[in-house]
ChimeraX commands (.cxc) that place a marker at each C-alpha (Angstrom):
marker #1 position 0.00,0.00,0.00 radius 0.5
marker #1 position 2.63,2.41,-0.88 radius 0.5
marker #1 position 3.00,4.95,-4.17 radius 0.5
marker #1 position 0.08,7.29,-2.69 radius 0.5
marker #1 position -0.42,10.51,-4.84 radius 0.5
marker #1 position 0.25,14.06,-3.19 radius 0.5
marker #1 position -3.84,14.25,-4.07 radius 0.5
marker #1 position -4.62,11.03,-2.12 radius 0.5
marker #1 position -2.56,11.94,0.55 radius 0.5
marker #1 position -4.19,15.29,0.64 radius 0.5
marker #1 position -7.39,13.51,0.78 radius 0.5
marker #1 position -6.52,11.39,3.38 radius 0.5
marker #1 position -5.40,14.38,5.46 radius 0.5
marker #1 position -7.79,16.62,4.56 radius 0.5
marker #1 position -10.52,14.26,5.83 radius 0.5
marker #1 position -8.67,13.13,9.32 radius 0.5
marker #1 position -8.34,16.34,10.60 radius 0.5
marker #1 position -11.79,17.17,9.89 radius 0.5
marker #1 position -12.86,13.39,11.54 radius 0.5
marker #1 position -14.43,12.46,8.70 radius 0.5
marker #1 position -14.40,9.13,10.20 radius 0.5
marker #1 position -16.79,6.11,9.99 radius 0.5
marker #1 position -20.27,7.66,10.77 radius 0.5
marker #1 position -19.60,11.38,9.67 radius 0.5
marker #1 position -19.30,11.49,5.78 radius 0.5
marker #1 position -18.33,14.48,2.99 radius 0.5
marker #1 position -19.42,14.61,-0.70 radius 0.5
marker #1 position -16.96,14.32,-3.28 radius 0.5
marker #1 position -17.98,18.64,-3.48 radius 0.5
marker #1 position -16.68,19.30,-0.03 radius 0.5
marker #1 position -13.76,16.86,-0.46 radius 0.5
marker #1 position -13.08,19.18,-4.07 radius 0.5
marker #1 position -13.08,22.30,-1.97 radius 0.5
marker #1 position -9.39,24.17,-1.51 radius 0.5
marker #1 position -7.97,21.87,-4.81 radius 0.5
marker #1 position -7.00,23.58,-7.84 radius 0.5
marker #1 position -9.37,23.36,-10.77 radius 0.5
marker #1 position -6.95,20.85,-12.99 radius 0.5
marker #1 position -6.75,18.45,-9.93 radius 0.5
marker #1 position -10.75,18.60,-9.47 radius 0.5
marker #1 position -11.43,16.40,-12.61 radius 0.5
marker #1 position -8.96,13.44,-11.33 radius 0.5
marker #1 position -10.25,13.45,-7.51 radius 0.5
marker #1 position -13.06,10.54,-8.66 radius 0.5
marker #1 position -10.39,8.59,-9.52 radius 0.5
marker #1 position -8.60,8.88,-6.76 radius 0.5
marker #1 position -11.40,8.21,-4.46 radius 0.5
marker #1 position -11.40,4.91,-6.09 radius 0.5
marker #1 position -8.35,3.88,-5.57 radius 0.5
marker #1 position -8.32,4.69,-1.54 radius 0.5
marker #1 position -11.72,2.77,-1.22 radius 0.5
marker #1 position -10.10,-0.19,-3.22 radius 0.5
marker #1 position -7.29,-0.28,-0.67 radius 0.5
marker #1 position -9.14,0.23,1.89 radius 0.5
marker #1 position -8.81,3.52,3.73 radius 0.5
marker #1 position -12.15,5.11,2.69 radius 0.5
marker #1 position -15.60,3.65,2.91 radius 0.5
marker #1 position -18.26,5.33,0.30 radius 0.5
marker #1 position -21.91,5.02,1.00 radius 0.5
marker #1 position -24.36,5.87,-2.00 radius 0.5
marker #1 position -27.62,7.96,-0.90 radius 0.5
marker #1 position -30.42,9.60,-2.87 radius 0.5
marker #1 position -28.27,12.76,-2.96 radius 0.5
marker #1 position -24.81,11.49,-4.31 radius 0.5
marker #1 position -21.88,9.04,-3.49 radius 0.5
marker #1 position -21.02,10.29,0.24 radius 0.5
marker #1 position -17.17,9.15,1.60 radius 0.5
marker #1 position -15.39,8.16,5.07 radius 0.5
marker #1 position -12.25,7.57,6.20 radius 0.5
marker #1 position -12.71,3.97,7.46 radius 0.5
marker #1 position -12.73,3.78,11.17 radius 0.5
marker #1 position -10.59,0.11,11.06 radius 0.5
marker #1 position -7.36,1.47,9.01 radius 0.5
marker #1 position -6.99,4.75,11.04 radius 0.5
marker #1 position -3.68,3.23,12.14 radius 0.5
marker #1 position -2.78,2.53,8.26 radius 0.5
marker #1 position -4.05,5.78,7.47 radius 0.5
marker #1 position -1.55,7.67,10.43 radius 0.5
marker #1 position 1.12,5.62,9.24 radius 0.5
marker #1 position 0.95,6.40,5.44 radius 0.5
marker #1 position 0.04,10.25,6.58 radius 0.5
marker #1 position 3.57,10.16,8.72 radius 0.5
marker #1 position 1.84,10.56,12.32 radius 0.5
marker link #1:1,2 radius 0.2
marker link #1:2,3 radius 0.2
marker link #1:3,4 radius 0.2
marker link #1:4,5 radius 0.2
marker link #1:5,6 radius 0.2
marker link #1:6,7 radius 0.2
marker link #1:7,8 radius 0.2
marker link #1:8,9 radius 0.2
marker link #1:9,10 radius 0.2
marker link #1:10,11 radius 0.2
marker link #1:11,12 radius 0.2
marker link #1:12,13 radius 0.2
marker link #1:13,14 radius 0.2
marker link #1:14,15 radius 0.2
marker link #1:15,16 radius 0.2
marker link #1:16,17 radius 0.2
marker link #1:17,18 radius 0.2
marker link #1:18,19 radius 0.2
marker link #1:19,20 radius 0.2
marker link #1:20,21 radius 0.2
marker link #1:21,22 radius 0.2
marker link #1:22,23 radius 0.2
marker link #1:23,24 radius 0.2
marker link #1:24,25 radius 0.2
marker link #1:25,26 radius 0.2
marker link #1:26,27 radius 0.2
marker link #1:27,28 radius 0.2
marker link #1:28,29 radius 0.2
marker link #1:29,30 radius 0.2
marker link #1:30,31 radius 0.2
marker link #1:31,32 radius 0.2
marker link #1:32,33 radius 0.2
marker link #1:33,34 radius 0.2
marker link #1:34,35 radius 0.2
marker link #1:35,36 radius 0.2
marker link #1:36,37 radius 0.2
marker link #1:37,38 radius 0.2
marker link #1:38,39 radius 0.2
marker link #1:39,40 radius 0.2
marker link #1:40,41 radius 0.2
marker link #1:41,42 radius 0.2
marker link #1:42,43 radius 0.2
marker link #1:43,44 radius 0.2
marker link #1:44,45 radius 0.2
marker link #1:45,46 radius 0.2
marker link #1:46,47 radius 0.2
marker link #1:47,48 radius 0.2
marker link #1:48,49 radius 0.2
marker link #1:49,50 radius 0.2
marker link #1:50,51 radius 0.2
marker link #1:51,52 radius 0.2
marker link #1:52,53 radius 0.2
marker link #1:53,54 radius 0.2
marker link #1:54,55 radius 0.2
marker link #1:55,56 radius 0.2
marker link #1:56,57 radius 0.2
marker link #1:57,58 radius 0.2
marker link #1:58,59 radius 0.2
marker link #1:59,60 radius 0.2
marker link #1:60,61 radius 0.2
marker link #1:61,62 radius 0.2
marker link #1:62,63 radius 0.2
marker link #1:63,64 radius 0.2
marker link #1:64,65 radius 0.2
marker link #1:65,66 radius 0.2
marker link #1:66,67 radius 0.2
marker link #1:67,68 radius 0.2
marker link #1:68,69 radius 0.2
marker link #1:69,70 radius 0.2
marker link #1:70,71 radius 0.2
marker link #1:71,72 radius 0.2
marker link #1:72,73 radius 0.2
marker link #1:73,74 radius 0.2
marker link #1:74,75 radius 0.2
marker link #1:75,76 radius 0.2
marker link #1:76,77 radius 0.2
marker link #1:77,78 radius 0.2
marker link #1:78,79 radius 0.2
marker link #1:79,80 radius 0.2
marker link #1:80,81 radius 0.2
marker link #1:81,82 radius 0.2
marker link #1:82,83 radius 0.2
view
């Protein structure tokens, strides 16, 4: 699980200080907020590849894919972040 993008690990950061974690949840809007606009088109695919390894659950609701750091690979998610 190594080779994270400066984006992912932005992600990753952006949504542990903010304890986006298990329960509490941010649309892939909010998560675009504070990137610049070239970046915005590639943070789907990003997304992807964090809840394929892992370290972000996504839960699908009548309003939109909704996303969480999950709560079982905070450790993981510390480690990769360099806490």
């Amino acid at each position: 699980m190594d080779g994270y993008s400066a984006t992912q690990m932005a992600l990753l950061r952006k949504m542990y200080y903010d304890k986006v974690i298990g329960g509490k949840h941010h649309g892939e809007r909010e998560l675009c907020r504070g990137f610049p606009k070239e970046l915005k088109s590639g943070i789907e695919n990003e997304l992807k590849r964090l809840i394929k390894d892992g370290l972000m659950l996504v839960k699908t609701t009548n309003y939109g894919k909704q996303y969480s750091l999950n709560p079982s690979a905070i450790g993981i998610i510390r480690g990769i972040m360099g806490e």
